[in-house]
N, C-alpha and C positions, 0 to 999 in steps of 0.2 A: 505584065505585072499586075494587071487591074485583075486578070482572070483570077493568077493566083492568090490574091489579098480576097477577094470575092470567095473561094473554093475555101478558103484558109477561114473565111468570118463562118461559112455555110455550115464546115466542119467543127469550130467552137460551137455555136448554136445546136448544131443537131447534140452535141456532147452535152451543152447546158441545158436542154428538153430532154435529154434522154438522163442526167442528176435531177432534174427536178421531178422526171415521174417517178425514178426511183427512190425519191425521196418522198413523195406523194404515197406512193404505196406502202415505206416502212410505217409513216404517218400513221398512214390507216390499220397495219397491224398492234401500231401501238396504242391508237383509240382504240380499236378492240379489246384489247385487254386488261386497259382500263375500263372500259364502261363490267366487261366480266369481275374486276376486283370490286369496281363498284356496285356490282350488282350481290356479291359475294357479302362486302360490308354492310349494305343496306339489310340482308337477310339475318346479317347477324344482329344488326341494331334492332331490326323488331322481334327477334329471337330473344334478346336480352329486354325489351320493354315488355314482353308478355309475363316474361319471370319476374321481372321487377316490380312489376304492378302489386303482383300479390304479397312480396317483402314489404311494401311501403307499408301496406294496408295493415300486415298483421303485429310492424313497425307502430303502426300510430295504435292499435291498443295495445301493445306491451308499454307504450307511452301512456296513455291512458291507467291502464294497468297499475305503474309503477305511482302514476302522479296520486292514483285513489289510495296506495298504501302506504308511502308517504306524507298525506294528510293524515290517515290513520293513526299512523307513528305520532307524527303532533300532535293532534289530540289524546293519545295515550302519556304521551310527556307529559301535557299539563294537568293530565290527572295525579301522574305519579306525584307532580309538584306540590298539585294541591296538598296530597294527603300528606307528603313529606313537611308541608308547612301546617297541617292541623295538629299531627305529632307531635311538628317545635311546641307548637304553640299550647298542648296539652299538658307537655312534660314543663315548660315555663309555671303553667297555670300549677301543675302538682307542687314547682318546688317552689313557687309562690308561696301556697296553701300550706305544705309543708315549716318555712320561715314562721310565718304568719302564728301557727299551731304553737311551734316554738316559744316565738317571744311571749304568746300568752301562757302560753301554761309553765313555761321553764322557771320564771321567776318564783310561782305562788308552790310550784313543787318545793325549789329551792330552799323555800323560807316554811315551807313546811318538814322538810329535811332537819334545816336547821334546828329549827323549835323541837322536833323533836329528838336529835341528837343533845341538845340542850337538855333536856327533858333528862335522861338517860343518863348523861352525865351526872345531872343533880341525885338522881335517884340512887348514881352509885357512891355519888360523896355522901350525900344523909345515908345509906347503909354500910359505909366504909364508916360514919362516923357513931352511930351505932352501936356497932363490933368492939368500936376500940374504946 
């Protein structure tokens, strides 16, 4: 019985040495093929930083670019604002001047209107009175 418990362990073991190299060996094909994908990825990652290099770069002066015309724009704003507020401020100043003109001269017109409607009238009552 000893022989066969002995023949019987010999025969698991040569079985579990003979799964382990064939496990050994799938191992190694499947490192293979990793280390080839990773060789595969790697190539493609410096394939994509060589193009990328130059999108970033021409990235930061369309950045650049955009930030100069944009200031530009501002500064054109507050020009336009300027002059949209010397405008107000001219057409204030006209109808200022405008009022101002007014009150002085409207009254002395008025009373010269007057006086001389006055006038006219008299003129036609002393020649209506006249007549009759």
């Amino acid at each position: 019985m000893d022989m066969t418990w002995n023949t019987v362990l010999i025969i698991f073991e040569i079985i579990a040495l003979a799964s382990l190299s064939v496990l050994c060996v799938y191992l190694i094909a499947v490192l293979v093929r990793l280390r080839s994908v990773l060789v595969i990825i790697e190539d493609d990652i410096r394939e994509l930083s060589a193009k990328a290099i130059p999108v970033f770069e021409n990235l930061e002066i369309i950045t650049d670019k955009v930030k100069n015309v944009t200031e530009s724009l501002d500064e054109q704003v507050d020009i336009v604002k300027q002059s949209i507020d010397s405008v107000k401020q001219m057409a204030d100043n006209i109808v200022d001047f405008e009022r101002r003109v007014q009150e002085r001269i409207e009254e002395p017109v008025m009373d010269t209107v007057s006086i001389i409607a006055a006038m006219v009238k008299g003129v036609r009552t002393f020649v209506a009175r006249l007549r009759a």
